[in-house]
Backbone bond lengths (Angstrom), bond angles and torsions (degrees), N, CA, C in turn:
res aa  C-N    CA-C-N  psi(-1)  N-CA   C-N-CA  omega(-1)  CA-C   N-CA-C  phi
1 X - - - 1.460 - - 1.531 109.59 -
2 X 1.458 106.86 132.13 1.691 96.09 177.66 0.984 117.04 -95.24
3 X 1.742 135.89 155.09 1.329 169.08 -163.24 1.834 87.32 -54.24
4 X 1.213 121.80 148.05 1.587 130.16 144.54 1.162 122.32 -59.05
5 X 1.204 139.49 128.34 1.414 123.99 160.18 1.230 120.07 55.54
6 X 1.795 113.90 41.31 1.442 132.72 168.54 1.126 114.77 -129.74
7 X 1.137 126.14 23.73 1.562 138.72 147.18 1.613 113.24 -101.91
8 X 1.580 93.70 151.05 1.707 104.33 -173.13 1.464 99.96 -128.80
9 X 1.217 111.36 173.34 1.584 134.21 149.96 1.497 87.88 -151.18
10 X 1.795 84.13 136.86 1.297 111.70 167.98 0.994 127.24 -133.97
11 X 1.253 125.15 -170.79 2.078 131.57 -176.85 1.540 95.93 -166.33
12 X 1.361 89.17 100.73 1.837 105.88 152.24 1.563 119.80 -70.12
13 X 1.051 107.30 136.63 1.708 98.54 163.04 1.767 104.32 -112.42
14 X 1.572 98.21 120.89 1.615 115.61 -176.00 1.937 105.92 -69.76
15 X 1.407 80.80 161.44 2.187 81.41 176.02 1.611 100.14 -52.77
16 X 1.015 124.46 -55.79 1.225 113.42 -174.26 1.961 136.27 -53.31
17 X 1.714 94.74 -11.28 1.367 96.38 163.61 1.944 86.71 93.44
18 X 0.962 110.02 32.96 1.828 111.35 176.99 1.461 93.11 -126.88
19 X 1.386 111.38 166.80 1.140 130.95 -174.82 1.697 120.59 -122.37
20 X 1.120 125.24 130.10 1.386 140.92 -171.04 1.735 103.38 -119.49
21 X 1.372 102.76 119.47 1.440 86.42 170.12 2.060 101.05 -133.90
22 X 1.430 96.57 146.82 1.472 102.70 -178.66 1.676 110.41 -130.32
23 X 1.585 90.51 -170.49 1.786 93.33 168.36 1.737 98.90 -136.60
24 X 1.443 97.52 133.80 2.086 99.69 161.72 1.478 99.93 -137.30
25 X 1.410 83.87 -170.31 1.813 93.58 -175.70 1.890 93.23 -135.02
26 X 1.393 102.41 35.14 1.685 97.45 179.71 2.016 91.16 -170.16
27 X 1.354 119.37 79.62 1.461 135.32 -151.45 1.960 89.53 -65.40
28 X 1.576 118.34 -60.24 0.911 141.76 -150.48 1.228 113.06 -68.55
29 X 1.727 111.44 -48.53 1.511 134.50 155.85 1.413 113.04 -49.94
30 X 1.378 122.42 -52.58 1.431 115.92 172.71 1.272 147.19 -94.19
31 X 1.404 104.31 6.95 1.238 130.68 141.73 2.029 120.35 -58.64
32 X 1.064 102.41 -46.29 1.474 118.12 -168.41 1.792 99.31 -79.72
33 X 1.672 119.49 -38.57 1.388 133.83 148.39 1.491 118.01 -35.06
34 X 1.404 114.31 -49.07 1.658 118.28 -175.36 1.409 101.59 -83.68
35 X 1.055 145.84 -24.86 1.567 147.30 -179.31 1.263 97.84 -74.90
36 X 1.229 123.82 -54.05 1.803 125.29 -159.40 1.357 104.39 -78.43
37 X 1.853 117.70 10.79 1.121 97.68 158.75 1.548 109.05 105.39
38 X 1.638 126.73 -30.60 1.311 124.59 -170.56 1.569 110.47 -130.81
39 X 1.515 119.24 43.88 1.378 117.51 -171.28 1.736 103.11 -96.83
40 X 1.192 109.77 -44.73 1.889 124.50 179.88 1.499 89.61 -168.67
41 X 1.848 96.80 147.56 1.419 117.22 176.37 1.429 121.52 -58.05
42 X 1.616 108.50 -32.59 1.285 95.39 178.98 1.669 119.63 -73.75
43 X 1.209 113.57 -15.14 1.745 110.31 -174.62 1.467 102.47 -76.24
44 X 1.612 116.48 -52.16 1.503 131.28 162.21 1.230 95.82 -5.99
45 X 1.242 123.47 -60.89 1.519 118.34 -172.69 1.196 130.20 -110.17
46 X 1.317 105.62 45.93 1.648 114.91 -172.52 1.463 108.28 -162.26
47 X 1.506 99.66 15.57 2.076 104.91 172.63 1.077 112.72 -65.99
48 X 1.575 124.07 144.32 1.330 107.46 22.62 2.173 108.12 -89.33
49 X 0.912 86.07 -180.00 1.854 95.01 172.02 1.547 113.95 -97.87
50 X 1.180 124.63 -172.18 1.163 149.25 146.42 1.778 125.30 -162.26
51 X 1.116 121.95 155.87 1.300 131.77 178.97 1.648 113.08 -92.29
52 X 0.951 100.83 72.24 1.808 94.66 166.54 1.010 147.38 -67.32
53 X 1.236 103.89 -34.69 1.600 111.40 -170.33 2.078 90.62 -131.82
54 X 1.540 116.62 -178.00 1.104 130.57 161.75 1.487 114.04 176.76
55 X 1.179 117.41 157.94 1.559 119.29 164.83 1.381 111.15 -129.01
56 X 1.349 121.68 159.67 1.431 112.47 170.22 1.664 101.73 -120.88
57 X 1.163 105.65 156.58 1.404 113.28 -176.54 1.910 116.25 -127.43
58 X 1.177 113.39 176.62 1.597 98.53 166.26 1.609 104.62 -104.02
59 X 1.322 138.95 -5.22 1.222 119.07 -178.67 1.500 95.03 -152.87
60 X 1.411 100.71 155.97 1.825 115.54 -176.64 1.761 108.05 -55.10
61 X 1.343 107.77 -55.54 1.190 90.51 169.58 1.883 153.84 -38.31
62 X 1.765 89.45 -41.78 1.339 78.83 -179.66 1.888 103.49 -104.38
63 X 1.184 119.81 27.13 1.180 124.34 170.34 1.715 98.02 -82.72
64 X 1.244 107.43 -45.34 1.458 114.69 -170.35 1.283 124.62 -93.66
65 X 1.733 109.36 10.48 1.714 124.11 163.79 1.694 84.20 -104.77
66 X 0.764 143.65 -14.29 1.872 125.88 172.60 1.632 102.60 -101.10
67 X 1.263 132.70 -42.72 1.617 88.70 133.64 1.414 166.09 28.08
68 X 1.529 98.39 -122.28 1.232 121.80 117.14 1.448 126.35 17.61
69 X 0.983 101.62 -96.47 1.357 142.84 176.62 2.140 112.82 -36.44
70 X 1.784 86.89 -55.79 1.221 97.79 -164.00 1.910 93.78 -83.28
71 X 1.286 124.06 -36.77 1.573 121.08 -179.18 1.452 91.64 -51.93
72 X 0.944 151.82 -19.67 1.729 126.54 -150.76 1.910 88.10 -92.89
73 X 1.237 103.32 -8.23 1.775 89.22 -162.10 1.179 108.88 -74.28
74 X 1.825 122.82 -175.68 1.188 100.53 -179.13 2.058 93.49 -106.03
75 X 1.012 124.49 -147.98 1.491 131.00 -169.41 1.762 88.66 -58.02
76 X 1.856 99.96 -88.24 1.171 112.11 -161.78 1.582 119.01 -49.65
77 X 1.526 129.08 0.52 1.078 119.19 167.34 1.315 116.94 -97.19
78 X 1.384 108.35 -29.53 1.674 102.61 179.18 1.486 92.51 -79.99
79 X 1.451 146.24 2.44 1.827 126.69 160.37 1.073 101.25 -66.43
80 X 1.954 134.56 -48.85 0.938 157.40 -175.50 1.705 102.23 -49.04
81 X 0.973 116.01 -82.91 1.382 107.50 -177.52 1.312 139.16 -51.70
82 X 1.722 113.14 -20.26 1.519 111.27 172.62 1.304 98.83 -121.03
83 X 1.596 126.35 17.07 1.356 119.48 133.01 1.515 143.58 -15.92
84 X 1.315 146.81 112.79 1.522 123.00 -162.38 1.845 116.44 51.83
85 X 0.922 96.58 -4.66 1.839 91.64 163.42 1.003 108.40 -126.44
86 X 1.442 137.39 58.80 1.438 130.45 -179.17 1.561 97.85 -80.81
87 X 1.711 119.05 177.78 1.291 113.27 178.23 1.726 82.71 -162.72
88 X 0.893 110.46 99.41 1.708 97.61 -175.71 1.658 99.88 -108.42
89 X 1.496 112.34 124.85 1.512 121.61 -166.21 1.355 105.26 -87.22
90 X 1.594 124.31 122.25 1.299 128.62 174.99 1.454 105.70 -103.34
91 X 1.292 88.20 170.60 1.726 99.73 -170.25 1.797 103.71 -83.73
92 X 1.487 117.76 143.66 1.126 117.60 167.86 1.211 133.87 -79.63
């Protein structure tokens, strides 16, 4: 049975000012994964990261239809959408 509200979608913003967006079920851990270099190839080459945006969900699935969801946009809508909802995850 999965956890409540232990699924994410997220959106890094790369050094370069581009956007990466994924899904985990450990936001903080895989954030710290995309910095060290071995989270997906494309960040590999676009460190350092940051965590900007996120959602939490109750199940993997629909974390990963918003997603989904959010790749189909074009630039200026995904600025638009995690616009005023930033959430940028610091280290504890």
């Amino acid at each position: 049975m999965e956890t409540k509200n232990n699924h994410y979608f997220y959106v890094l913003e790369c050094a370069n000012q581009s956007l990466y967006a994924g899904y985990t079920n450990n936001l903080e851990k895989r954030v710290a994964t995309h910095n060290a270099g071995k989270g997906a190839k494309y960040t590999k080459a676009h460190l350092p990261v940051k965590c900007v945006y996120f959602e939490t969900y109750e199940t993997k699935h629909e974390a990963m239809r918003a997603e989904y969801a959010f790749k189909q946009l074009k630039r200026s809508e995904k600025l638009k959408y995690i616009g005023g909802h930033q959430h940028e995850i610091t280290k504890k």
